[in-house]
C-alpha positions, 0 to 999 in steps of 0.5 A, spaced: 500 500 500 502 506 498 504 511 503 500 518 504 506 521 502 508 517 495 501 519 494 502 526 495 508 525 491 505 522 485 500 527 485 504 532 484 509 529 480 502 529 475 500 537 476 508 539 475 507 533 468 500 537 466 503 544 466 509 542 462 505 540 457 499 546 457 506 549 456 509 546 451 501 546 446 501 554 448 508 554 446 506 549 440 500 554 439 504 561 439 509 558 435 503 556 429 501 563 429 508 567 428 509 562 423 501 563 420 503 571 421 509 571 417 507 567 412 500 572 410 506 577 410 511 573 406 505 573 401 502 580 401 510 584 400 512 577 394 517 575 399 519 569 396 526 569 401 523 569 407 518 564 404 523 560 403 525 561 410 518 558 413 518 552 410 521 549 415 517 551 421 511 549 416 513 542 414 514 540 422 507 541 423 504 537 418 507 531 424 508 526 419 503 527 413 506 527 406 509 534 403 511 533 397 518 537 394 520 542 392 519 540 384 511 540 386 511 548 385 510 552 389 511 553 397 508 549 403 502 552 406 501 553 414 497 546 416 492 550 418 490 552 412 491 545 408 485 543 414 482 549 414 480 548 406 479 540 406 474 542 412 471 546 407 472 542 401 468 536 405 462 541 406 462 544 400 463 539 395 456 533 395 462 528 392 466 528 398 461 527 404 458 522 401 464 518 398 471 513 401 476 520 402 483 517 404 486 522 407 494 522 405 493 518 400 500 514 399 503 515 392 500 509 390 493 505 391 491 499 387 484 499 388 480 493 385 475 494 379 467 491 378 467 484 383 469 488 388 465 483 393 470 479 396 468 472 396 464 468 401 463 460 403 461 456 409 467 452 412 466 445 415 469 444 422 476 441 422 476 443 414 482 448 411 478 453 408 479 453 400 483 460 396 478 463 392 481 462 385 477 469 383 481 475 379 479 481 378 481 487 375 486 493 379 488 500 378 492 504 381 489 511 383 493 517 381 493 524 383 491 530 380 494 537 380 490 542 380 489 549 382 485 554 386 486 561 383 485 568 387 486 575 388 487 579 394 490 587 396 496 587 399 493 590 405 488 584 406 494 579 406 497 583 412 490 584 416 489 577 415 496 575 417 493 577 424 486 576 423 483 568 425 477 570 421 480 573 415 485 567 415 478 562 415 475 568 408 482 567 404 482 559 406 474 559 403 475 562 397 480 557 395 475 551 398 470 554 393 474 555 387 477 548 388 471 545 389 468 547 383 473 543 379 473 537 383 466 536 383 466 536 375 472 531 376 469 526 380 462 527 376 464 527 369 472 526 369 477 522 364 482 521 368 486 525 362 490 530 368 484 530 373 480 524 376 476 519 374 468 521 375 463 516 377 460 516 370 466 514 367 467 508 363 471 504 369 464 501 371 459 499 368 452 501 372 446 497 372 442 501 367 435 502 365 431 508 361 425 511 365 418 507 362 415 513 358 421 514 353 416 518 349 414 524 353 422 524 358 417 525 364 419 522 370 414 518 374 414 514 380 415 508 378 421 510 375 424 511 381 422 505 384 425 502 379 432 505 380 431 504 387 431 496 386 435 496 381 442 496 385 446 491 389 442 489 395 448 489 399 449 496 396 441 499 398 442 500 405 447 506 404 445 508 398 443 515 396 441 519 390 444 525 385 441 528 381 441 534 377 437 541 379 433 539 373 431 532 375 430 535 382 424 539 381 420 534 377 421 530 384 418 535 388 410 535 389 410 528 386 406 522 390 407 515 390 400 510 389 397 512 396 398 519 395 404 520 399 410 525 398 415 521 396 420 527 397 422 530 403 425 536 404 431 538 409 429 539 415 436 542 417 443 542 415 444 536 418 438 532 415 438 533 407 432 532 404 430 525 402 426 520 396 424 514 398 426 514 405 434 515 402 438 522 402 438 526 395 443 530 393 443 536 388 449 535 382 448 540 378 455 537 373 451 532 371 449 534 364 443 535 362 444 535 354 444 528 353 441 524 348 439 525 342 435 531 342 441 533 347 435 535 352 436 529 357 439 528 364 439 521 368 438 520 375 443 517 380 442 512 386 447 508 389 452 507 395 457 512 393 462 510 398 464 505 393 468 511 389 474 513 392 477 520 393 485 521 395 488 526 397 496 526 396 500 530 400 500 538 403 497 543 400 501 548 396 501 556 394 505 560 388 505 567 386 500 567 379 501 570 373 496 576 371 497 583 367 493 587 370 496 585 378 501 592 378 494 597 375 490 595 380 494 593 386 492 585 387 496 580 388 494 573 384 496 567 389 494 560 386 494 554 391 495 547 389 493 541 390 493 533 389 488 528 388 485 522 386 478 519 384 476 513 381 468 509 381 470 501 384 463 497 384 459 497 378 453 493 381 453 498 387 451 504 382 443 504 378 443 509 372 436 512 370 436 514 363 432 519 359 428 524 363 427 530 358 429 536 361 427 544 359 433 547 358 440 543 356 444 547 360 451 542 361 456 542 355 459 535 358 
């Protein structure tokens, strides 16, 4: 039994460990927020020297994360901004919240394609399981470069340098230029310079066209259709994406009770639903297909088989504008690099041939 006064001791040994720890983070902290401070500096007077200088400090706060060299363009960022914009980028981007995002993404994945589902059997007591003698296909996810551009005074920069909430303003802008090119690329993508999109050709999705092919109007049952259509194992987290256009013929319709199929949000957390199953809004689904280019399609599946990567820390470079000089701005683009790629066919429906008013995607 320990004595009152090893009791003591240990006690305030821990207190004493305690407070040198709060030290250290309010340190770490302190230190964190020069570094940011000096930075937003660096960039608003053009410093590239002093830019240079910082990224050491920075490269030490990314604890372990792939960073990249030099040779990817351009000067690490403050780790606080990486998260900040990949923070943004997930609330932004539909894709993202409802895809497998692999945070630091090695600079190599194989990722099998189609017979995704490994393979299952009963096994006898006492009786060596058998090797399954299946193959399938792989690829290897590969990360894309790409760029958020933005201008920003001179003067904003330096408040910035000291200000958490315009930190977080600069921070969103790129978010949102970078998400309106990711989005494009995880829905339509070639896998030329950016990733591939869901609706590439590395999968082949269950497909049907809706029953009125005459008319494109959307019905109930063409929902229904879609919503049988998956991978029953796929149909407990699958979800809907469709385009604005597709969206709106949804709202108001009832199924053979009368009831309203669509639901909307009830809050941010709570997005609408059809059929008791999350939808969500993809307006980069084109809405110029078929032979009239006047047509759009409607999505429903388990999204968690398209796979995202993210590679590396974020970048950021002087850009290269005429007009910077005349009107007292400075150009900054910030770099990225990241992966998408469809997996499991069958996890995915594809409802085609619903006719929309307007044609307004060139994909």
């Amino acid at each position: 039994m320990k004595t009152r006064k090893q009791i003591v001791k240990e006690f305030l040994d821990q207190k004493a460990k305690d407070a040198t720890i709060a030290i250290e983070k309010k340190e770490a902290v302190a230190t964190d927020k020069g570094v940011v401070a000096s930075f937003y500096k660096a960039l608003a007077n053009r410093d590239a020297s002093a830019l240079k200088e910082l990224q050491g400090e920075i490269a030490k706060s990314y604890d372990g994360q792939s960073i990249g060299t030099d040779a990817n363009g351009g000067y690490l960022v403050p780790v606080e901004l990486s998260e900040r914009i990949r923070e943004q980028l997930v609330y932004i981007s539909p894709i993202r919240s409802i895809a497998t995002v692999i945070a630091n993404m090695p600079a190599q994945l194989d990722i099998p394609l189609e017979n995704a589902i490994p393979t299952t059997y009963w096994v006898g007591e006492g009786v060596a399981p058998t090797l399954s003698k299946s193959t399938f296909n792989k690829i290897t996810l590969v990360a894309h470069k790409i760029g958020g551009f933005g201008k920003f005074t001179h003067e904003s920069l330096v408040d910035t340098a000291v200000n958490p909430d315009l930190q977080n303003f600069v921070a969103d802008r790129f978010a949102v230029s970078l998400a309106q090119k990711e989005n494009d690329a995880f829905v339509n993508g070639d896998g030329t310079d950016k990733p591939y999109g869901f609706r590439s050709n590395q999968i082949t999705p269950r497909t049907g066209a809706i029953a009125d092919t005459t008319t494109g109007v959307l019905a109930y049952k063409d929902l229904v259709k879609a919503f049988y259509g998956v991978h029953p194992v796929s149909r407990a987290n699958a979800v809907w994406a469709m385009p604005t256009e597709a969206i709106e013929q949804v709202v108001g319709m009832t199924d053979l009770q009368g009831r309203p199929i669509y639901v909307p949000a009830v809050s941010e957390n709570a997005p609408a639903t059809i059929l008791g199953k999350n939808v969500y809004e993809i307006p980069e689904i084109p809405t110029n297909l078929g032979t009239g280019h006047n047509e759009t399609e409607i999505w429903f599946g388990d999204f968690k088989n398209y796979i995202i990567g993210d590679r590396e820390g974020m970048r950021i470079n002087f850009g290269t504008t005429g007009t910077d000089l005349e009107s007292d701005v400075i150009s900054l683009v910030i770099f990225a690099r990241v992966a998408g790629m469809p997996t499991y066919g069958d996890a995915f429906y594809k409802l085609t041939g619903i006719k929309v008013t307007t044609a307004s995607s060139s994909n």
